[in-house]
PyMOL Python script that loads the backbone (N, CA, C, O; Angstrom):
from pymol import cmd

cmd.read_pdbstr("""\
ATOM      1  N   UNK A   1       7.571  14.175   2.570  1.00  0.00           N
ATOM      2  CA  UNK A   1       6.154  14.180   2.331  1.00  0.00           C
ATOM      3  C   UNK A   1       5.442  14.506   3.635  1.00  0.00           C
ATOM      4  O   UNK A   1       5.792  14.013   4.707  1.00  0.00           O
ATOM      5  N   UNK A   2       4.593  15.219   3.523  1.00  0.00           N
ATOM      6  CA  UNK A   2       3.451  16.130   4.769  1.00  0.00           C
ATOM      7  C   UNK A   2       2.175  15.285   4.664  1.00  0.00           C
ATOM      8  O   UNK A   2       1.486  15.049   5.657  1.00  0.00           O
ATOM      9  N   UNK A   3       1.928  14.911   3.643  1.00  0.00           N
ATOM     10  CA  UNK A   3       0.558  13.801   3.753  1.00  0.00           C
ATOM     11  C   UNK A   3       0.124  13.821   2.574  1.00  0.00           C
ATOM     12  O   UNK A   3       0.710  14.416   1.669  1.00  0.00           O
ATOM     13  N   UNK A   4      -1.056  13.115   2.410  1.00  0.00           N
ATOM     14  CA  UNK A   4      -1.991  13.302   1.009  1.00  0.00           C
ATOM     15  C   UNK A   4      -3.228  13.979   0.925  1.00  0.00           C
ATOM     16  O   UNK A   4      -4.273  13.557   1.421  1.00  0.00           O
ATOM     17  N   UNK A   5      -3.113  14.949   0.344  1.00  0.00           N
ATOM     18  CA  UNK A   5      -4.391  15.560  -0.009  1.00  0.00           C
ATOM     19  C   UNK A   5      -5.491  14.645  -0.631  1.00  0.00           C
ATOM     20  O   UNK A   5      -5.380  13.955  -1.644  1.00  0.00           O
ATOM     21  N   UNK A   6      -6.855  14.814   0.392  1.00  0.00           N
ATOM     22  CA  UNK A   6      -7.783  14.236   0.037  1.00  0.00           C
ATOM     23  C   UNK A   6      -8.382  14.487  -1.505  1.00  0.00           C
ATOM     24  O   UNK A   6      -8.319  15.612  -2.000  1.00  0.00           O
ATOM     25  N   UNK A   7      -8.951  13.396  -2.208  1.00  0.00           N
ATOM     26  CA  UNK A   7      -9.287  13.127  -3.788  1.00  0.00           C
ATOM     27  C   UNK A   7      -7.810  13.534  -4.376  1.00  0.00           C
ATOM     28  O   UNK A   7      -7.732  14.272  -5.358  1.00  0.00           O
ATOM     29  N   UNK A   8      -6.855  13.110  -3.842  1.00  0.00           N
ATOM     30  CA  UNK A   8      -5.567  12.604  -4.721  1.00  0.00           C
ATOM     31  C   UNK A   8      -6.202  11.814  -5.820  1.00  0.00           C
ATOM     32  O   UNK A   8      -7.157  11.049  -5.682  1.00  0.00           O
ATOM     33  N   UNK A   9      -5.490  12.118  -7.056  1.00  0.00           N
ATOM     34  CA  UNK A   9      -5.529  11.435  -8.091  1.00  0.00           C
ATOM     35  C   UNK A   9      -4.882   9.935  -8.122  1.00  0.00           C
ATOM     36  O   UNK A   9      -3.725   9.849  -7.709  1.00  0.00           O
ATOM     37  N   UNK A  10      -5.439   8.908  -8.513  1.00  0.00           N
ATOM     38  CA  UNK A  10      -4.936   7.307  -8.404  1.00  0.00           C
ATOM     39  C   UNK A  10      -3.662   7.934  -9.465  1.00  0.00           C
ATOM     40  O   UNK A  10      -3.595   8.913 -10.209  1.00  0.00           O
ATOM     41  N   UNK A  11      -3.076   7.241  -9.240  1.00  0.00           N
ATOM     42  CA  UNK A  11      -1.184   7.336 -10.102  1.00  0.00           C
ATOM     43  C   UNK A  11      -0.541   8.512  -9.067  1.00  0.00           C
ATOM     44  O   UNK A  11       0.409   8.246  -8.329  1.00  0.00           O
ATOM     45  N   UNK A  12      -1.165   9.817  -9.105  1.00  0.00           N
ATOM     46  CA  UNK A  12      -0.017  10.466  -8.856  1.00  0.00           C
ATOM     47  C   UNK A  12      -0.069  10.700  -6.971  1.00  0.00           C
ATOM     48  O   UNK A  12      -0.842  11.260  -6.193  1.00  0.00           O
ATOM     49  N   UNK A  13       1.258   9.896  -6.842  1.00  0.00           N
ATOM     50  CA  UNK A  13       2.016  10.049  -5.350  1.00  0.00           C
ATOM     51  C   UNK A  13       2.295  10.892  -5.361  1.00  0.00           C
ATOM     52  O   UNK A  13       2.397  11.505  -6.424  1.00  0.00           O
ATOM     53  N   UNK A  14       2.586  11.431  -4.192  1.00  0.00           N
ATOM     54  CA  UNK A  14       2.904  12.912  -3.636  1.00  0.00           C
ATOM     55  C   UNK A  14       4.520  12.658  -3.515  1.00  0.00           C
ATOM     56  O   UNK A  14       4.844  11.594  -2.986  1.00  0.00           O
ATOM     57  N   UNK A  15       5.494  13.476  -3.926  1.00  0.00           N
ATOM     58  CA  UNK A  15       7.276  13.473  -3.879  1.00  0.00           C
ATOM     59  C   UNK A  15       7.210  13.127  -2.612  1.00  0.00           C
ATOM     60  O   UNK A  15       6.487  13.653  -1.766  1.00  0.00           O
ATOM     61  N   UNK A  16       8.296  11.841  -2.384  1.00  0.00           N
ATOM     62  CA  UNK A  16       8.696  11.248  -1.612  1.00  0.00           C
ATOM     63  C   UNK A  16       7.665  10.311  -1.081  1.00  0.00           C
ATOM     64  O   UNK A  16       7.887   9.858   0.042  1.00  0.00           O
ATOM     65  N   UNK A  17       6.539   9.929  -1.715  1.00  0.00           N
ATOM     66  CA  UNK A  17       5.912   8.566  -1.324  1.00  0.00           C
ATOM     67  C   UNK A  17       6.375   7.825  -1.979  1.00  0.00           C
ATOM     68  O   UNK A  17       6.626   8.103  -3.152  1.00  0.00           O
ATOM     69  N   UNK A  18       6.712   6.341  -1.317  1.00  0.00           N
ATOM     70  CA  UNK A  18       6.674   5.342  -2.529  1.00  0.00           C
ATOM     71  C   UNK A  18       5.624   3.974  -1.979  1.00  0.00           C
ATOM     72  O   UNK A  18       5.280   3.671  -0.836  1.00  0.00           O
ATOM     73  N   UNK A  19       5.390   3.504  -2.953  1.00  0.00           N
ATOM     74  CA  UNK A  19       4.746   2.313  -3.267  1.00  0.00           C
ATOM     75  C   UNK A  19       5.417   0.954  -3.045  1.00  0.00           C
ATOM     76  O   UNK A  19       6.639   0.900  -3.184  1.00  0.00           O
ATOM     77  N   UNK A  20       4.712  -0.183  -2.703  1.00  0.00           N
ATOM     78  CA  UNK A  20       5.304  -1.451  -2.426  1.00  0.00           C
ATOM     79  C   UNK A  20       4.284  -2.240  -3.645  1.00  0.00           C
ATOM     80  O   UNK A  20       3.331  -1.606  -4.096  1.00  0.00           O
ATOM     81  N   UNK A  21       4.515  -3.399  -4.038  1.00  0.00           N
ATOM     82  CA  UNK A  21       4.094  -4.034  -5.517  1.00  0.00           C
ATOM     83  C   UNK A  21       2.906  -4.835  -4.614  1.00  0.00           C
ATOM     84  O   UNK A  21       3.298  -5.150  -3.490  1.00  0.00           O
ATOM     85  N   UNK A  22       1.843  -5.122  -4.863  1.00  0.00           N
ATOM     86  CA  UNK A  22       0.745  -5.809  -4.610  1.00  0.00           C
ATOM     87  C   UNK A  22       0.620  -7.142  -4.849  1.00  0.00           C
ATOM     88  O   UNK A  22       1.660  -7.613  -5.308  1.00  0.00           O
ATOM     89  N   UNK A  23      -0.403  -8.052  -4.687  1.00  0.00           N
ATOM     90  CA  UNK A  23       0.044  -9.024  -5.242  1.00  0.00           C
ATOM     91  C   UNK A  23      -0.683  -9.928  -6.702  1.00  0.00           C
ATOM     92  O   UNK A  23      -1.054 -11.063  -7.000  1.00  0.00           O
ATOM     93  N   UNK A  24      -0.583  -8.681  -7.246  1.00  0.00           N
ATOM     94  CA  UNK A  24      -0.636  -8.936  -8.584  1.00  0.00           C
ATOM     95  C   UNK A  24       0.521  -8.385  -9.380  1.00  0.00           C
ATOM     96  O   UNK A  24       0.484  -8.073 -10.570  1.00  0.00           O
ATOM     97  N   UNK A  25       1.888  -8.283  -8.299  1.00  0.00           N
ATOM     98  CA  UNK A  25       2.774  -7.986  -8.807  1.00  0.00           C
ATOM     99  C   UNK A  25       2.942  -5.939  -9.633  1.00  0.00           C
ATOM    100  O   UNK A  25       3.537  -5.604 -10.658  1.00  0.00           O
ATOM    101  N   UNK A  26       2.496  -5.437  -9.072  1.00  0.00           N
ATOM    102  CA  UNK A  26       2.453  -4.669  -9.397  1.00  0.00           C
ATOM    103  C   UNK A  26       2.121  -3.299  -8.328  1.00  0.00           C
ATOM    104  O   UNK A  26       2.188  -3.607  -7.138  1.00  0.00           O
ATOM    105  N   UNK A  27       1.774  -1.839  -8.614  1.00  0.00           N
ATOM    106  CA  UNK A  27       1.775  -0.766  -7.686  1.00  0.00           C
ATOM    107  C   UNK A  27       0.368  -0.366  -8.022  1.00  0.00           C
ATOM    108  O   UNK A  27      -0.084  -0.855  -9.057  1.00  0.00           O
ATOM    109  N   UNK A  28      -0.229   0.254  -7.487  1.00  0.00           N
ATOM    110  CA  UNK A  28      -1.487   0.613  -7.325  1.00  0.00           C
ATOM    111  C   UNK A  28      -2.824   0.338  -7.089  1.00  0.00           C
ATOM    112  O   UNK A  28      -3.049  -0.708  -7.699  1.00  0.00           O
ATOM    113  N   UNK A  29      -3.884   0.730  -6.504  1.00  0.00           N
ATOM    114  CA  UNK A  29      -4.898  -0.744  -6.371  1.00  0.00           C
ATOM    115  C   UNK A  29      -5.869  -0.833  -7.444  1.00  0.00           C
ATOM    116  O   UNK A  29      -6.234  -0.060  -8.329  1.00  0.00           O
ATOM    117  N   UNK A  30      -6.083  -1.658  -7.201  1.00  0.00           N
ATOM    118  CA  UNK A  30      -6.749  -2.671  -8.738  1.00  0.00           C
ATOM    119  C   UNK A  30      -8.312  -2.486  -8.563  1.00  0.00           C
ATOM    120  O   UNK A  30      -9.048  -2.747  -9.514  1.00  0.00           O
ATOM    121  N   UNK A  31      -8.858  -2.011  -7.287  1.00  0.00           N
ATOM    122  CA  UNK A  31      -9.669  -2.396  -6.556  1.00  0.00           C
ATOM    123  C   UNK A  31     -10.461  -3.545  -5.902  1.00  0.00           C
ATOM    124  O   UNK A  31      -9.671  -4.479  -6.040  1.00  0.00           O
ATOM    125  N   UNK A  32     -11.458  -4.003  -5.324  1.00  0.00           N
ATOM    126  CA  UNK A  32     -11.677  -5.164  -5.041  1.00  0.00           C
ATOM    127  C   UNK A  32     -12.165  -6.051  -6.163  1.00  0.00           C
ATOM    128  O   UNK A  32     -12.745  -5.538  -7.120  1.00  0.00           O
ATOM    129  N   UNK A  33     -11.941  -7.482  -6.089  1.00  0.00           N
ATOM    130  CA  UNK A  33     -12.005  -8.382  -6.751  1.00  0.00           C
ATOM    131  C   UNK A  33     -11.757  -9.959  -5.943  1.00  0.00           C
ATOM    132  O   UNK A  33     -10.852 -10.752  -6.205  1.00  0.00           O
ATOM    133  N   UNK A  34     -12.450 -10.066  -5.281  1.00  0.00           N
ATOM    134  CA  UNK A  34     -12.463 -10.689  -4.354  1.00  0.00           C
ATOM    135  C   UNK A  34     -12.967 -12.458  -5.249  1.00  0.00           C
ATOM    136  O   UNK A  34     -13.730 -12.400  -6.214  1.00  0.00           O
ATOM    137  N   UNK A  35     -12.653 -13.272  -4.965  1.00  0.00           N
ATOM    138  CA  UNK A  35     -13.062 -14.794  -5.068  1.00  0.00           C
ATOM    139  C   UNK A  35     -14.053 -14.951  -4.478  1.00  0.00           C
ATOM    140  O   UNK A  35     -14.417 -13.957  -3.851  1.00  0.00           O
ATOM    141  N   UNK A  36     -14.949 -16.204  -4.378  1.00  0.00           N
ATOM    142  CA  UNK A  36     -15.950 -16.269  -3.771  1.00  0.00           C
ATOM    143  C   UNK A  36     -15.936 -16.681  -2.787  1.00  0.00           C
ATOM    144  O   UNK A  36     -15.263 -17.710  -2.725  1.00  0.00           O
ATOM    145  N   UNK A  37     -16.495 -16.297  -1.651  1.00  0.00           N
ATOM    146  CA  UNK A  37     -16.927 -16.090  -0.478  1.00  0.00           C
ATOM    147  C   UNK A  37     -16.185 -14.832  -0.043  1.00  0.00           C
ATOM    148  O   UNK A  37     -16.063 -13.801  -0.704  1.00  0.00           O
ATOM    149  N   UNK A  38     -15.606 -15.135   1.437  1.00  0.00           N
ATOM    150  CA  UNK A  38     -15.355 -13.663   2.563  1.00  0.00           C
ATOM    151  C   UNK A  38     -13.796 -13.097   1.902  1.00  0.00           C
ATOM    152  O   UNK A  38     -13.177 -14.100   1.547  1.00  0.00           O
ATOM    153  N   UNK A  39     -13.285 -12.297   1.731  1.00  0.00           N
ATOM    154  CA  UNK A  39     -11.768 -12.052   1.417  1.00  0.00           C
ATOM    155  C   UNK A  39     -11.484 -10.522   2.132  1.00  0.00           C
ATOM    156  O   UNK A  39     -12.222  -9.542   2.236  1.00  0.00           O
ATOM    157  N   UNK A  40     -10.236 -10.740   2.526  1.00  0.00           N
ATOM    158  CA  UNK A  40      -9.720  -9.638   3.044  1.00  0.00           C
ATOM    159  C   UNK A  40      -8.676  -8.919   2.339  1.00  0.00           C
ATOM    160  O   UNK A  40      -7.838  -9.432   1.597  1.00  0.00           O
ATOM    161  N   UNK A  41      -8.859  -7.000   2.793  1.00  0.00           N
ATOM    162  CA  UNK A  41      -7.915  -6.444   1.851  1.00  0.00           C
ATOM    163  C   UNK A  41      -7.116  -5.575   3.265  1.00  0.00           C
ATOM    164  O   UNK A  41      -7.577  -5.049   4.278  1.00  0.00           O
ATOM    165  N   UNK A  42      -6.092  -5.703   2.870  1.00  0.00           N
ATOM    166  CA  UNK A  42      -5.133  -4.963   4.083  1.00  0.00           C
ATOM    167  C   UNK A  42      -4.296  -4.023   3.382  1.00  0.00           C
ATOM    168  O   UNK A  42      -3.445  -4.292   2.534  1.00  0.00           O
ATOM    169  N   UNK A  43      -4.645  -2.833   3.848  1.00  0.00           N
ATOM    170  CA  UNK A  43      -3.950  -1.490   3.217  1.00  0.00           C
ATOM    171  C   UNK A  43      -3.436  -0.946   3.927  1.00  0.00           C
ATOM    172  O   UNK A  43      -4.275  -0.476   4.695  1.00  0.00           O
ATOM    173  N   UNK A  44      -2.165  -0.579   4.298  1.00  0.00           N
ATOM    174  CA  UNK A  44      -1.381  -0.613   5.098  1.00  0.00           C
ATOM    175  C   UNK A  44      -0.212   1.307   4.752  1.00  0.00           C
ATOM    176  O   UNK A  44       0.359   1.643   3.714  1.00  0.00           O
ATOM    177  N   UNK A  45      -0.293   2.000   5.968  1.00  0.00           N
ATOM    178  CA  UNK A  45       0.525   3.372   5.460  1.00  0.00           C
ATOM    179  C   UNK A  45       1.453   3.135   6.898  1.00  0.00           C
ATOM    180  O   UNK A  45       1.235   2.548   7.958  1.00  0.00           O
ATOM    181  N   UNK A  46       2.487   3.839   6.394  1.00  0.00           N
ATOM    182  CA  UNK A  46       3.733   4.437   7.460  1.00  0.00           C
ATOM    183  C   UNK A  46       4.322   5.625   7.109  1.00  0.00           C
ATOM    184  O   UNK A  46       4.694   6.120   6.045  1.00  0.00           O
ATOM    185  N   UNK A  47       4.317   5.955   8.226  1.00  0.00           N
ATOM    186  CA  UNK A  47       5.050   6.926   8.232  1.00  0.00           C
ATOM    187  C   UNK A  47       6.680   7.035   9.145  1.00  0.00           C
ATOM    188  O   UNK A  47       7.021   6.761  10.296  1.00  0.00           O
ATOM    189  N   UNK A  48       7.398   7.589   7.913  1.00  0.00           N
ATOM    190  CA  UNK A  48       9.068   7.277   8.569  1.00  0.00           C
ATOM    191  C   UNK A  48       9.897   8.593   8.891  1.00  0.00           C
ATOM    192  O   UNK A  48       9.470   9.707   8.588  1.00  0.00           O
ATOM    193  N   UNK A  49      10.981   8.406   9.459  1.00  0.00           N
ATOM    194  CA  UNK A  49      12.211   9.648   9.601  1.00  0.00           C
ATOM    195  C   UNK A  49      13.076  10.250   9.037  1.00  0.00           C
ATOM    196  O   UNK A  49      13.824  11.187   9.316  1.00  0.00           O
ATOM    197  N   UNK A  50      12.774   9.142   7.579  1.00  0.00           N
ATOM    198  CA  UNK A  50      13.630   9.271   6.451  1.00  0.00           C
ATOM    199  C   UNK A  50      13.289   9.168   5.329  1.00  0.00           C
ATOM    200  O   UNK A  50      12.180   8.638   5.268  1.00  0.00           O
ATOM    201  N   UNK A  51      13.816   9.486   4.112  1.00  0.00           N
ATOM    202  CA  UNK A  51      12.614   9.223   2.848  1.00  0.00           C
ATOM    203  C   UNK A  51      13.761   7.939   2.057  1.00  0.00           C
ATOM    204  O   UNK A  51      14.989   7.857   2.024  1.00  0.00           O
ATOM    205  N   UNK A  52      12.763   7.157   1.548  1.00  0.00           N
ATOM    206  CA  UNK A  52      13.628   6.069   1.335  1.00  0.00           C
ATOM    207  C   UNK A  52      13.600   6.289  -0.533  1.00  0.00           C
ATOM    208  O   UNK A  52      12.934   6.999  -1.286  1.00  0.00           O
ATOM    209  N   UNK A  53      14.943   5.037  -0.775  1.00  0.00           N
ATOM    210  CA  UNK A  53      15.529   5.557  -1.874  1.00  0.00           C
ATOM    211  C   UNK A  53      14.398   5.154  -3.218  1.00  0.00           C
ATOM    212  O   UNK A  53      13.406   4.562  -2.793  1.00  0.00           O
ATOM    213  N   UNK A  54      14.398   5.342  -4.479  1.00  0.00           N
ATOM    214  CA  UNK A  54      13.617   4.508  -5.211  1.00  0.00           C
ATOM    215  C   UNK A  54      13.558   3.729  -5.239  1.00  0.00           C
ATOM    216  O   UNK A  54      14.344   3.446  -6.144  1.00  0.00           O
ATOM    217  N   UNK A  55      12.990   2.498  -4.757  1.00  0.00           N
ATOM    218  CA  UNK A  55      13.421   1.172  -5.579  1.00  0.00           C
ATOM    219  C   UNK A  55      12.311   0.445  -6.540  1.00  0.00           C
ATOM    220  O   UNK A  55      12.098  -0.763  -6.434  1.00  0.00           O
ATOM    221  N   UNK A  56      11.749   1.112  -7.307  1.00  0.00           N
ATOM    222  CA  UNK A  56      10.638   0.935  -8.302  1.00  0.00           C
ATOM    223  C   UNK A  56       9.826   0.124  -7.484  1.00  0.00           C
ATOM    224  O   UNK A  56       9.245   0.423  -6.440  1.00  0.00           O
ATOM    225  N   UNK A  57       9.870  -1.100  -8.190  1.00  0.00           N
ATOM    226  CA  UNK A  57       8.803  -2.065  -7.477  1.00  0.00           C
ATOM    227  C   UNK A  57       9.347  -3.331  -6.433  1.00  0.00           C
ATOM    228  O   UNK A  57      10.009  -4.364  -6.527  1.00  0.00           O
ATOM    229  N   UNK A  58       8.871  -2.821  -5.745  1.00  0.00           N
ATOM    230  CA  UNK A  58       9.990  -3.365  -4.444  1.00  0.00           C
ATOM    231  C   UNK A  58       9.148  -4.807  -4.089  1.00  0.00           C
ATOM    232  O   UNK A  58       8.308  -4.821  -4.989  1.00  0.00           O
ATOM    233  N   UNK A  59       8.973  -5.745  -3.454  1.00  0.00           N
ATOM    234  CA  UNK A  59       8.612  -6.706  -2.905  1.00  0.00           C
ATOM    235  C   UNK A  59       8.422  -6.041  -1.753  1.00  0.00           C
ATOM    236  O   UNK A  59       8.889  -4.919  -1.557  1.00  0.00           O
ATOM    237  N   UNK A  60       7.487  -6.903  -0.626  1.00  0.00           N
ATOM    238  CA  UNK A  60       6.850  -6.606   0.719  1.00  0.00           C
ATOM    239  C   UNK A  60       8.238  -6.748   1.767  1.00  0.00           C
ATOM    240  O   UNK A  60       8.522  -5.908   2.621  1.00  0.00           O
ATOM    241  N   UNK A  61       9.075  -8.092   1.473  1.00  0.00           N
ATOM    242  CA  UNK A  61       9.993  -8.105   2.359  1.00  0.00           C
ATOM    243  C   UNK A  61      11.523  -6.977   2.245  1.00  0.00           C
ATOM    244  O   UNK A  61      12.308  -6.619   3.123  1.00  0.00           O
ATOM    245  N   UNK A  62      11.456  -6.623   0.534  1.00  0.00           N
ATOM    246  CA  UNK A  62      12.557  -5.577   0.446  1.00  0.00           C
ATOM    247  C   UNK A  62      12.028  -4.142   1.250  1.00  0.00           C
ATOM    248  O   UNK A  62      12.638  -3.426   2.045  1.00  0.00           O
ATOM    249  N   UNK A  63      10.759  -4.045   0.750  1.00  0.00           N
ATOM    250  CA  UNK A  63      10.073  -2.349   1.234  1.00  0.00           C
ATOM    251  C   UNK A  63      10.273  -2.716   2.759  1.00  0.00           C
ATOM    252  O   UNK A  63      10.587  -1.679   3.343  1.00  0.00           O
ATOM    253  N   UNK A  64      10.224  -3.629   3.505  1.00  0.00           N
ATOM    254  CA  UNK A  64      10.280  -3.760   4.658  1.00  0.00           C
ATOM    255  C   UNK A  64      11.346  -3.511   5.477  1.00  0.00           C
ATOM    256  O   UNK A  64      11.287  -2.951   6.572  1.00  0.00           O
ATOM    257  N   UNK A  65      12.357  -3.949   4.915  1.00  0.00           N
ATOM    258  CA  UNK A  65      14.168  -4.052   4.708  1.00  0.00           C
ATOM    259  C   UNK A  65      14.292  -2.273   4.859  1.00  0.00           C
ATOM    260  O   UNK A  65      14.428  -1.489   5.799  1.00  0.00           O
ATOM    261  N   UNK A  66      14.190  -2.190   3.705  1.00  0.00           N
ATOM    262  CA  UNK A  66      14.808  -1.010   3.373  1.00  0.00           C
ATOM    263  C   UNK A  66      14.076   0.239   4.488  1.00  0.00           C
ATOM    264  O   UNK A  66      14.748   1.250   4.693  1.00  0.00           O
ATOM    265  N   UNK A  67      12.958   0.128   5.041  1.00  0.00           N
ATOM    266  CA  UNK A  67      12.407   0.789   6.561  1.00  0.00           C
ATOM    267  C   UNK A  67      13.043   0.897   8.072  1.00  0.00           C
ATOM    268  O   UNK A  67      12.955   1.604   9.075  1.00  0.00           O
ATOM    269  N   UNK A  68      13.620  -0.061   7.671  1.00  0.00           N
ATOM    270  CA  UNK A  68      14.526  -1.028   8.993  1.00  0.00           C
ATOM    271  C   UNK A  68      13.778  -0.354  10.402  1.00  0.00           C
ATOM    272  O   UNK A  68      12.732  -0.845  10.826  1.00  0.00           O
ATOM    273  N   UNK A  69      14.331   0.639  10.970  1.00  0.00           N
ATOM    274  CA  UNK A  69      13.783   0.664  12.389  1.00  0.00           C
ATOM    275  C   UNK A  69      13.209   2.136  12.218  1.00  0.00           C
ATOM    276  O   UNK A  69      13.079   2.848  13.214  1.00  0.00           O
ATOM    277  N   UNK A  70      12.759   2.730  10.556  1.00  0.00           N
ATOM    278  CA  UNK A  70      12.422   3.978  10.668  1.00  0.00           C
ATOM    279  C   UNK A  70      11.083   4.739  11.264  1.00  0.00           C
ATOM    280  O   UNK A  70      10.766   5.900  11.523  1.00  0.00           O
ATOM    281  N   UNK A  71      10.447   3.365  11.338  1.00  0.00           N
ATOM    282  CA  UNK A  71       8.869   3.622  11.464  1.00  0.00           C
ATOM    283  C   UNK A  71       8.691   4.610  12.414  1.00  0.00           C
ATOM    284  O   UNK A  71       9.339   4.103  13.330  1.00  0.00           O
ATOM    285  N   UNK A  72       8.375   5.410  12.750  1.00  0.00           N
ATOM    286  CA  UNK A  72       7.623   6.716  13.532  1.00  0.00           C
ATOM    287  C   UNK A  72       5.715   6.405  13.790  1.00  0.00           C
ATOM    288  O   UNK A  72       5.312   6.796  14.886  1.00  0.00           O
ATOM    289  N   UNK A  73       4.800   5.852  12.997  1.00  0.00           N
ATOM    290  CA  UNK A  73       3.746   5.540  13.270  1.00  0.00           C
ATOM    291  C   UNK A  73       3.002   4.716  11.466  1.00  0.00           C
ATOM    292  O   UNK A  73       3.020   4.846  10.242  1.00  0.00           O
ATOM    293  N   UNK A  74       2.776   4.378  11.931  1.00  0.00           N
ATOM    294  CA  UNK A  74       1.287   3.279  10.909  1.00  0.00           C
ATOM    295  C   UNK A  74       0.038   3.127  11.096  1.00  0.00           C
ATOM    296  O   UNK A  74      -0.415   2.966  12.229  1.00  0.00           O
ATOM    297  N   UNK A  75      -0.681   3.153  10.062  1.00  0.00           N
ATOM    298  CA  UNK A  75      -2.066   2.949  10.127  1.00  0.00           C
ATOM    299  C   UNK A  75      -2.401   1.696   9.295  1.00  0.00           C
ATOM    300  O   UNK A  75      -1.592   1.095   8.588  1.00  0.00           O
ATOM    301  N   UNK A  76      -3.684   1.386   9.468  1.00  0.00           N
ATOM    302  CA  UNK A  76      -3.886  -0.239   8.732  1.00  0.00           C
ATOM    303  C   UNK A  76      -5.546  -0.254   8.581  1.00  0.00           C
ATOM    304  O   UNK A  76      -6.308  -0.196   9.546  1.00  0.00           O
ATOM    305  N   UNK A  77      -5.894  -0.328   7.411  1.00  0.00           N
ATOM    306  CA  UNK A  77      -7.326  -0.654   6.915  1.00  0.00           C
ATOM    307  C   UNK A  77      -7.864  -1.799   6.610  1.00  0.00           C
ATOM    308  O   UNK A  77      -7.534  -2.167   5.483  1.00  0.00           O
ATOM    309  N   UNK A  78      -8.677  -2.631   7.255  1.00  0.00           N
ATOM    310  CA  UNK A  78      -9.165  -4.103   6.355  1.00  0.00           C
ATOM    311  C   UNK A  78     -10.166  -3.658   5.917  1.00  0.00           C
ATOM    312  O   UNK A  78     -10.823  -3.029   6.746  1.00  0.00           O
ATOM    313  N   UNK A  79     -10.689  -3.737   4.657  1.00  0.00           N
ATOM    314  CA  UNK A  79     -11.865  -3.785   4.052  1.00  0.00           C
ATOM    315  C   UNK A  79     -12.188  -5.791   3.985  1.00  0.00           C
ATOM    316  O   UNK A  79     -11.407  -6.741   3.942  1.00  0.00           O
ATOM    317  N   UNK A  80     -13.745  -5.692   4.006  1.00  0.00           N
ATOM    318  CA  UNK A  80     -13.577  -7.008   3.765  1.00  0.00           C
ATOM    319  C   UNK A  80     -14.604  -7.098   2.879  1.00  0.00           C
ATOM    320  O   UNK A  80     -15.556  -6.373   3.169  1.00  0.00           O
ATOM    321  N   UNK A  81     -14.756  -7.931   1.621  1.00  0.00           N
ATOM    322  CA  UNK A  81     -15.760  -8.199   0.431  1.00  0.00           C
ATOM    323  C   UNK A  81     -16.059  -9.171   0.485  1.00  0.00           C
ATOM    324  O   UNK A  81     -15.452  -9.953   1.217  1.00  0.00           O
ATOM    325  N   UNK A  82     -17.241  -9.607  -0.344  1.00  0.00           N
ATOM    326  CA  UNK A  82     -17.904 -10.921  -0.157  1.00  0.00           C
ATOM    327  C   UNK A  82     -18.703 -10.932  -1.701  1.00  0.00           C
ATOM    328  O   UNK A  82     -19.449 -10.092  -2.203  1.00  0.00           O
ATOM    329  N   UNK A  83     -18.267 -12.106  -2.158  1.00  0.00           N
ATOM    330  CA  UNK A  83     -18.725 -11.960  -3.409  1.00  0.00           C
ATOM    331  C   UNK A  83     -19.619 -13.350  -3.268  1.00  0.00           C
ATOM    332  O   UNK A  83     -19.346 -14.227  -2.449  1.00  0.00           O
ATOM    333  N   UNK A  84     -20.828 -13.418  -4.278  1.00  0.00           N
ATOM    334  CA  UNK A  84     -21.836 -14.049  -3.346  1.00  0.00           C
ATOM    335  C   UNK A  84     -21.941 -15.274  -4.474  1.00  0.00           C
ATOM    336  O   UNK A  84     -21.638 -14.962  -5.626  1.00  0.00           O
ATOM    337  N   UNK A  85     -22.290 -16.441  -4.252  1.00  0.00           N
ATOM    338  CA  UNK A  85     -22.368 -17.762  -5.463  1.00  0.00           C
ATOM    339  C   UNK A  85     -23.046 -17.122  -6.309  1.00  0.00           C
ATOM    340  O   UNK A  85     -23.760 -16.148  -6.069  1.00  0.00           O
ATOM    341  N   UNK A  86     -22.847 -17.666  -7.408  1.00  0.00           N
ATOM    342  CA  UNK A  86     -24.131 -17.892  -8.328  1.00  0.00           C
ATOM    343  C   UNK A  86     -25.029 -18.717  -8.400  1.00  0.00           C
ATOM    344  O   UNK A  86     -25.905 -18.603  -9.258  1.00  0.00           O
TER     345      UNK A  86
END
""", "prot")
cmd.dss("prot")
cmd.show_as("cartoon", "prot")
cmd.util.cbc("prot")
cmd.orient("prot")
């Protein structure tokens, strides 16, 4: 994979990206939905030396595993939301 073309379609990854499961147990974002008060969202990309194998829906510590020392560079986004009392 060379990168993502900007206004990528949500679902479709580009061959040879894969996804790690969120924690709603699952791949893709849900968007924000934050609890009340401050919450943080950490979106997290790497880029590696190798393309790693499928492993559908992987957990944070397997996708991590299975990277081992490939990392070449990462980027990291916090968005932060605030959902306000009623």
């Amino acid at each position: 994979m060379k990168g993502i073309e900007e206004g990528a379609a949500k679902g479709a990854m580009p061959p040879g990206a894969r996804e790690g499961a969120t924690s709603w147990k699952r791949t893709g974002c849900g968007g924000p939905c934050p609890p009340i008060w401050r919450h943080r969202y950490f979106h997290k990309l790497y880029a590696l030396d190798v393309e790693l194998p499928d492993v559908k829906k992987p957990t944070k510590a397997a996708l991590e595993g299975a990277m081992g020392g490939h990392g070449v560079g990462h980027a990291e986004i916090i968005g932060i939301y605030e959902k306000a009392r009623k």
